[in-house]
N, C-alpha and C positions, 0 to 999 in steps of 0.2 A: 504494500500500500504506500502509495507518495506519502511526504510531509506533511501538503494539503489537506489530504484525505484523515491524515491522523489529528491533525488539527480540529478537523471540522468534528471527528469521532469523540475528541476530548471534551469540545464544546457540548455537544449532545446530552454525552454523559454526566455535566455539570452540575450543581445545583440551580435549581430552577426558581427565579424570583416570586416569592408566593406559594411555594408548595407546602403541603402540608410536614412537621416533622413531628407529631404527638399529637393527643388530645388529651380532654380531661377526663379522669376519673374519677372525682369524686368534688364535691361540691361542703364548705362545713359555714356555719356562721357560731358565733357564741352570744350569744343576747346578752349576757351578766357575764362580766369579767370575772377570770377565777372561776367558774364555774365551769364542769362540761358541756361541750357544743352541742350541735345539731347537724345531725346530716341532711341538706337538700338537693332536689334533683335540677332544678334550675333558678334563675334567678337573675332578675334585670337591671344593672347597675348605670350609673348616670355619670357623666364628663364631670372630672373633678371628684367625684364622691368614693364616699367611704361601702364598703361591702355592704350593702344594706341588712339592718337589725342585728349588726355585728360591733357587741361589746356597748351596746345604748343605755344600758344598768352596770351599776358599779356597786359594791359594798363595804362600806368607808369606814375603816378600820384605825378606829380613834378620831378626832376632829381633821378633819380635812380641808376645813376652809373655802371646802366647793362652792361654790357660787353658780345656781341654777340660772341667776335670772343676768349672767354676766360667765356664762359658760368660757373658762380656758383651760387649756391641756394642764393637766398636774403627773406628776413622776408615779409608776405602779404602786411604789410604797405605801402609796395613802389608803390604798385599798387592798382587800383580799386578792392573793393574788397565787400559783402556783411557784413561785422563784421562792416562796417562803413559805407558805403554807400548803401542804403537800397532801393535808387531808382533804382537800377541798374533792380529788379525786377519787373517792370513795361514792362521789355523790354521780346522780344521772339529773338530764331533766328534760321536760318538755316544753315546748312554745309555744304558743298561738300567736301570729305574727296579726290577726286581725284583734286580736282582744286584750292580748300582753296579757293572759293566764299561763301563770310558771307555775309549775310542779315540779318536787324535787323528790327523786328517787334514791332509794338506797337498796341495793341487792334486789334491784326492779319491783320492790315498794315503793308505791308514794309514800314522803315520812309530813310533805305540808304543800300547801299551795296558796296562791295568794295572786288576784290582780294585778301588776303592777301599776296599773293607772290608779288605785284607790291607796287610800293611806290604811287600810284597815289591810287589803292586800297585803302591800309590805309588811305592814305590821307581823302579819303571822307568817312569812316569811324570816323577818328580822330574830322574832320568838326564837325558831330552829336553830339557828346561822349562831344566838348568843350560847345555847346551850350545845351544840353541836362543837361548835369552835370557842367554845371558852377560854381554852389554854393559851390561844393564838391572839384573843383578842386585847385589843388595848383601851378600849371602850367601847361604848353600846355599838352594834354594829348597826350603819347606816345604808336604804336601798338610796344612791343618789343617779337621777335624770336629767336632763337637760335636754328640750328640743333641739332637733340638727346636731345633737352633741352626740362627738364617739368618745369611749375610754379607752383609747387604742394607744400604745406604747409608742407611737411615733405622732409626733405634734402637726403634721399635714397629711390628710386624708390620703391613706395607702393600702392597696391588696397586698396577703401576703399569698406566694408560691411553692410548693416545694414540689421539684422532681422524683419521683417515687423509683426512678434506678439510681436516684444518688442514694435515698433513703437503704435501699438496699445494697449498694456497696459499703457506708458507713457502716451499717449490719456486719459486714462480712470484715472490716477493720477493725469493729469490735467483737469478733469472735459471740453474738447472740442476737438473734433478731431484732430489730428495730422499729417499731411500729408507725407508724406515719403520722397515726395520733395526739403523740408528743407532741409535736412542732406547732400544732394548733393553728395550720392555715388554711385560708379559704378555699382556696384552687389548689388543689393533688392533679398532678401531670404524668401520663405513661404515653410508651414509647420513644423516649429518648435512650441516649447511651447517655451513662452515668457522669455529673459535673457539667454537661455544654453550657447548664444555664447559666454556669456564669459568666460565659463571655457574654451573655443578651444584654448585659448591664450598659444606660445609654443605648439601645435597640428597644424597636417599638414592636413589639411580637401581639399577633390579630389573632382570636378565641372565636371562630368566626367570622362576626363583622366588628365586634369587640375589637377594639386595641386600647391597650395597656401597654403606657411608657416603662422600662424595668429603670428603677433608681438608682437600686444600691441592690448589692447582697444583705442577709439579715443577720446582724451581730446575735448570738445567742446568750444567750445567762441560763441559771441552775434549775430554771423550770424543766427545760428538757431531759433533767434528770429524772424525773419523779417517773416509776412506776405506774401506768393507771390504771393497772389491775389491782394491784397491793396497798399503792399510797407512800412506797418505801422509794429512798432516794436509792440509785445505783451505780455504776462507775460515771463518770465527768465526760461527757460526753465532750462541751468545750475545751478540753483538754484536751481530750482525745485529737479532735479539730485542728489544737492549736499544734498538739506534736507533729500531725504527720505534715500539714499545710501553712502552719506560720500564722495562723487567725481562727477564729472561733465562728465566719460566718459558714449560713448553712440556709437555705432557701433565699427570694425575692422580695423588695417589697416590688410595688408596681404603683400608677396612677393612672386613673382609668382618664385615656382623652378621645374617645370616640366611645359612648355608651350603647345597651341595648342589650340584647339577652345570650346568656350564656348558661349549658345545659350541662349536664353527664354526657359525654359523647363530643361535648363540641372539637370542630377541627382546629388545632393549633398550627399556625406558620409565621412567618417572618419573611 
């Protein structure tokens, strides 16, 4: 075959602008920080915004100074959170995204439930949370809201990502499965080969018609630790991180700049 011919055969063979390289598998929001998620199957997210009904309850663990009616980003500390309170994982729960009725299970008992729109709701919510988490607590535990407000660990509205072959090669670094669960992100991703996402960072990668700017990698802390079967912390996962690669990050955030709906299945490309 000429030069030409092999030219044109390598071109062929190329990557193709727009093809698809994974999709999603799995879909999570957490309605109350520190507590466990939800899994759904799709979900329509808007230019600028945050994972919608992800993380819009918080439970304020001692005075926090929240300010409902002047909503600004405050550090996890203030509130219940898994980086520190590791029992919170013992607990299940469920959502109604039209009604904001939470129930909280325990070994798939409901143990309370409660409106979050009412204060009586909360209240018998708060009931649980104080005698539940006594030992963690450092005063009355608070549910706090804020319209348009997320309690999300980064101060500008971000999706988080994770690759589910990186998930499983970490796995395989650390010598015992890895559950995807830990990481607590929105969008769980298959069919890639393990790590690419991190070159996406600065690349605008499309979930259909969705696109999402990727920002940064996600710095991780000791949440990732915690068991959520047991509630037991286990080896350092950031450590583990920081040995083999020089950094502790480990999934995306992202920022949604083209909104609209995104399912189980959607195709993913760049």
């Amino acid at each position: 075959m000429s030069q030409q011919g092999d030219s044109q055969n390598q071109k062929q063979q190329g990557p193709i602008f727009g093809e698809a390289v994974g999709e999603v598998s799995a879909l999570w929001r957490f309605p109350v920080k520190g507590l466990p998620g939800q899994e759904i199957t799709s979900v329509t997210v808007t230019n600028g915004g945050c994972f919608p009904f992800d993380r819009i309850y918080a439970i304020e663990n001692g005075p926090s100074q929240f300010d409902k009616t002047a909503a600004t980003h405050l550090q996890k500390t203030h509130f219940l959170n898994l980086m520190r309170d590791e029992r919170l994982a013992l607990l299940s729960i469920t959502f109604d995204e039209e009604t904001h009725d939470l129930s909280i299970l325990r070994q798939g008992r409901r143990v309370t439930s409660g409106n979050l729109k009412t204060s009586i709701g909360c209240n018998m919510i708060e009931q649980f949370i104080a005698a539940f988490m006594s030992q963690e607590l450092k005063g009355p535990p608070r549910i706090q809201h804020a319209d348009n407000h997320h309690f999300t660990d980064q101060a500008e509205p971000l999706v988080h990502i994770i690759n589910l072959a990186s998930v499983t090669a970490l796995g395989h670094m650390m010598n015992e499965p890895i559950p995807p669960t830990r990481f607590r992100a929105n969008i769980h991703i298959e069919g890639l080969e393990p790590w690419v996402e991190k070159n996406w960072v600065g690349n605008v990668i499309k979930f259909d018609d969705v696109e999402i700017e990727i920002m940064s990698q996600t710095s991780r802390c000791a949440a990732i630790n915690v068991d959520l079967e047991t509630a037991k912390r286990g080896r350092s996962l950031p450590a583990a991180l920081n040995q083999q690669f020089g950094h502790d990050d480990f999934g995306l955030y992202g920022r949604i700049i083209k909104g609209g709906d995104i399912k189980k299945g959607s195709q993913i490309s760049k």
